[in-house]
C-alpha positions in Angstrom: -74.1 77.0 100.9 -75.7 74.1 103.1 -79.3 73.6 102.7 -80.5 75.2 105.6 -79.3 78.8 104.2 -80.5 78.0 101.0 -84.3 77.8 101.8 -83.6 80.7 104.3 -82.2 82.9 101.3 -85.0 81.8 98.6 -88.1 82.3 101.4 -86.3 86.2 102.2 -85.8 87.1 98.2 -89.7 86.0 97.8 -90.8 88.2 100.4 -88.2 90.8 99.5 -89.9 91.0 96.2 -93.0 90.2 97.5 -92.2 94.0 99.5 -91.2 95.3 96.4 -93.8 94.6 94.6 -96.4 96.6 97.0 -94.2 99.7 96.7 -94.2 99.7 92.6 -97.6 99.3 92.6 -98.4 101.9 94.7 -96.4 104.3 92.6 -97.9 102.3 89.0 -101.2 103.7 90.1 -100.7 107.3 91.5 -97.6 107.9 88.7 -94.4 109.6 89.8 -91.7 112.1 88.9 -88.7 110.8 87.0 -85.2 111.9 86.9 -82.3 111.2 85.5 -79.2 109.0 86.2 -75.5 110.0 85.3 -75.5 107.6 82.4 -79.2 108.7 81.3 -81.0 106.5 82.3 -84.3 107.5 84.5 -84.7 106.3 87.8 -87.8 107.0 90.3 -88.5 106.8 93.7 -90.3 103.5 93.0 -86.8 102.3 92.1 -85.5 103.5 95.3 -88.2 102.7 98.0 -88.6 99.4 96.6 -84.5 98.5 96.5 -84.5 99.8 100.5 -87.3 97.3 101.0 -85.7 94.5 99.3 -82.3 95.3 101.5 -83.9 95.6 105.0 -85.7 92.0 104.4 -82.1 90.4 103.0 -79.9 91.9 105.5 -82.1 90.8 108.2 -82.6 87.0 106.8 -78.9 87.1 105.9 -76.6 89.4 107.4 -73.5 87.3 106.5 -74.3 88.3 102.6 -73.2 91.1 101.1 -76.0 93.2 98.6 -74.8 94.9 95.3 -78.2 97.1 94.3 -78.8 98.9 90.9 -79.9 102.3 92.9 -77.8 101.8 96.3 -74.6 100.2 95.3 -72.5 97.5 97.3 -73.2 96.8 100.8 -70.2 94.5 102.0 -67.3 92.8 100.0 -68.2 91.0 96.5 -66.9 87.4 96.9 -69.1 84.5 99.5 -72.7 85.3 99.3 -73.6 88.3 97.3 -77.1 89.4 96.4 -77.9 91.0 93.4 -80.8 93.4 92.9 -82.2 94.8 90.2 -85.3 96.6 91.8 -87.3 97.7 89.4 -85.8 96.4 86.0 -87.6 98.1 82.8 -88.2 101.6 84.5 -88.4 102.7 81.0 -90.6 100.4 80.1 -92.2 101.7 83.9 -92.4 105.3 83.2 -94.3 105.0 79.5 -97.1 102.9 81.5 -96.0 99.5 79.6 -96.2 96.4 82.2 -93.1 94.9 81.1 -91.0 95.6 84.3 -90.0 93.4 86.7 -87.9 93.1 90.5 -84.7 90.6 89.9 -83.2 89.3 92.8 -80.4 86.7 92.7 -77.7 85.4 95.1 -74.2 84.4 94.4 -71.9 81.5 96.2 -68.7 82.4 95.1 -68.5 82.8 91.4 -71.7 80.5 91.3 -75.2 81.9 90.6 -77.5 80.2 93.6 -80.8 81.7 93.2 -83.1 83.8 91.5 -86.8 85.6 92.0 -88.4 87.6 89.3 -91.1 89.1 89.8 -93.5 90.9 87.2 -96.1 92.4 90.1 -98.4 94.3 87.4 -98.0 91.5 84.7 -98.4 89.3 87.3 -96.6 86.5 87.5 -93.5 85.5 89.6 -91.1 82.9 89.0 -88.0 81.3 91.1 -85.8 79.1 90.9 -82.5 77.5 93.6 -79.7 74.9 92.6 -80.9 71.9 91.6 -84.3 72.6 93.4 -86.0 73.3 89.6 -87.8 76.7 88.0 -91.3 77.2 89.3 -93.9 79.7 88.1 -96.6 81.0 90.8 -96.1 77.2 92.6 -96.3 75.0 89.4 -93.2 73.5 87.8 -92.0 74.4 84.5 -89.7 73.4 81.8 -88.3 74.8 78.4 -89.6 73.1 75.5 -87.8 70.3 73.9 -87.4 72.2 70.3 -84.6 70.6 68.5 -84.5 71.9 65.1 -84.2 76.0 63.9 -87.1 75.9 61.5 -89.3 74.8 64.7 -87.6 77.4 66.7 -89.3 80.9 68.3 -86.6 83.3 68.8 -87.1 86.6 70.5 -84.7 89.2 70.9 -83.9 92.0 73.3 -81.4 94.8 73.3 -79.5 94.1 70.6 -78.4 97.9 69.3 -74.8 97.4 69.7 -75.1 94.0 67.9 -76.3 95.9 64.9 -72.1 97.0 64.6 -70.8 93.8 65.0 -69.6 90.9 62.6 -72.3 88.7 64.1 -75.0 90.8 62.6 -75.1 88.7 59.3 -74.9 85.9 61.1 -78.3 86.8 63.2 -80.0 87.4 60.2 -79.3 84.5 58.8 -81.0 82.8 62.0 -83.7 84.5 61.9 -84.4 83.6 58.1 -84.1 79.6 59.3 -86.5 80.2 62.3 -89.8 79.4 62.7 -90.8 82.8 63.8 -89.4 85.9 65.3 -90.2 88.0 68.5 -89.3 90.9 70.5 -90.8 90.3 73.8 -87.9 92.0 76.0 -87.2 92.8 79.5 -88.2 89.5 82.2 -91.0 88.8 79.6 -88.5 86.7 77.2 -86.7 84.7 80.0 -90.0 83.9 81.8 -91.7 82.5 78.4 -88.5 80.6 77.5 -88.6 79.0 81.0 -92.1 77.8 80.5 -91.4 76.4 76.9 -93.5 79.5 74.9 -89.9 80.2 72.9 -86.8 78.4 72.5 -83.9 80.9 72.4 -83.1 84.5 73.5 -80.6 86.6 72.6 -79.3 89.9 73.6 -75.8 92.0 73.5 -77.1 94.8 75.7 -77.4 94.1 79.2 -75.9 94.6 82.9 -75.7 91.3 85.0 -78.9 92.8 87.1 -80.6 92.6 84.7 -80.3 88.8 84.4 -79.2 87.1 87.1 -82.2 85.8 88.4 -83.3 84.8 85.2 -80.1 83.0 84.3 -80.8 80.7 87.0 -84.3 80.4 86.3 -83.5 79.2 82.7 -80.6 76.8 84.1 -83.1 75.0 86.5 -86.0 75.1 83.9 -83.4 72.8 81.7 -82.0 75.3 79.2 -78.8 76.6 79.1 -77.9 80.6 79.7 -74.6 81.9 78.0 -73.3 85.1 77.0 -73.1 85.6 73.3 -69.4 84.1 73.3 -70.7 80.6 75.2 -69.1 81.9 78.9 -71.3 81.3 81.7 -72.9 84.5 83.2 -70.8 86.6 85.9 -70.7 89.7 87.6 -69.5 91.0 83.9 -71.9 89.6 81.8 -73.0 92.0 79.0 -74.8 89.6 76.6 -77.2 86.7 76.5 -77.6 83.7 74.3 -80.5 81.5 76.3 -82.6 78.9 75.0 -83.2 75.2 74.5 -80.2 72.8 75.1 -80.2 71.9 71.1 -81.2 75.2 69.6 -78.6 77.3 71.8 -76.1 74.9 70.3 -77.0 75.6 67.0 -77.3 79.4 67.7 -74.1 79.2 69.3 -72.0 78.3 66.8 -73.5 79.7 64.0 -73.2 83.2 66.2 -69.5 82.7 66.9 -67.0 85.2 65.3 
């Protein structure tokens, strides 16, 4: 991806959540109906209005990219440039009238994760990132801390339900016990406070690539390092995340491994 496209993909996913971000709100402060998915899970027209808004500012900025969209699907072929949206990730969290909800938008070279815009319009902060162009937070810079040691370490966790079955489970405890403190911030909230050095490592077994793809590249360029819970960099199968500091994800890494 030259240059060029790259600042012509980040400026259209800012405004695409920028757009997304005025329909959620309007439906935050009126309420709306919710339904439910095939799998469950509920889904509103906030969800949908602001995923067509996203669309209609990506497609026009890049029509060469194809879109895969939590509500709408894929647009296109996966493979070159793929956008992946998550419009409103956390509608549960939406629904129950808790902030912690956010619009994830990420772009994919290849097999490469690109770009990434997450926006938090009612918690109100946004933060992006692009390849080697560093992870910003509302214009300012920021980096994950330089925490080297597990008894100095914050560790918040996410969904972790199917982790609770699994041999690693022991292992996570055991983590826990030699960490400085525990936390279960969740959703965008985690990602965005590792970025700006609040915590040092995140983990999760729970999670569709949506859901993180944004953030993944936000933590890369913000100087940590974003894994799944087996050490493979994140893809369009992703189902887990161990993030964090360089030396503390280390640590958690090979402690975690089964």
């Amino acid at each position: 991806m030259t240059p060029d496209i790259a600042a012509t993909a980040l400026s259209a996913a800012r405004d695409a959540a920028a757009a997304a971000a005025e329909v959620i709100r309007h439906y935050w402060l009126r309420g709306v109906e919710v339904e439910l998915k095939s799998d469950a899970t509920p889904v509103t027209v906030a969800d949908r209005e602001a995923e067509q808004a996203i669309r209609k500012i990506l497609q026009a900025a890049l029509p060469q990219a194809s879109i895969y969209g939590e509500e709408f699907g894929l647009d296109g072929e996966r493979g070159g440039l793929l956008w992946l949206v998550d419009p409103l990730d956390g509608t549960k969290s939406f629904v129950r009238r808790t902030p912690f909800f956010s619009t994830q938008i990420a772009l994919m070279d290849g097999d490469e994760l690109v770009l990434g815009v997450s926006s938090a319009p009612v918690y109100g902060e946004t933060m992006w990132a692009s390849a080697g162009e560093g992870a910003w937070l509302d214009g300012e810079r920021v980096r994950v801390a330089a925490t080297g040691e597990m008894g100095a370490a914050s560790i918040s966790t996410g969904n972790i339900r199917t982790l609770t079955g699994d041999s690693r489970w022991d292992a996570l405890g055991a983590l826990i016990r030699d960490s400085n403190r525990i936390r279960g911030y969740g959703d965008f909230c985690h990602y965005h406070l590792l970025a700006r050095g609040s915590l040092d490592l995140v983990i999760e077994s729970d999670v569709n690539i949506l859901d993180v793809a944004a953030l993944a590249v936000i933590v890369r360029e913000a100087g940590g390092v974003f894994t799944d819970l087996d050490g493979a960099a994140p893809g369009l199968d992703t189902r887990s995340v161990l993030a964090g500091t360089p030396a503390i994800h280390a640590q958690a890494l090979q402690r975690l491994r089964r």
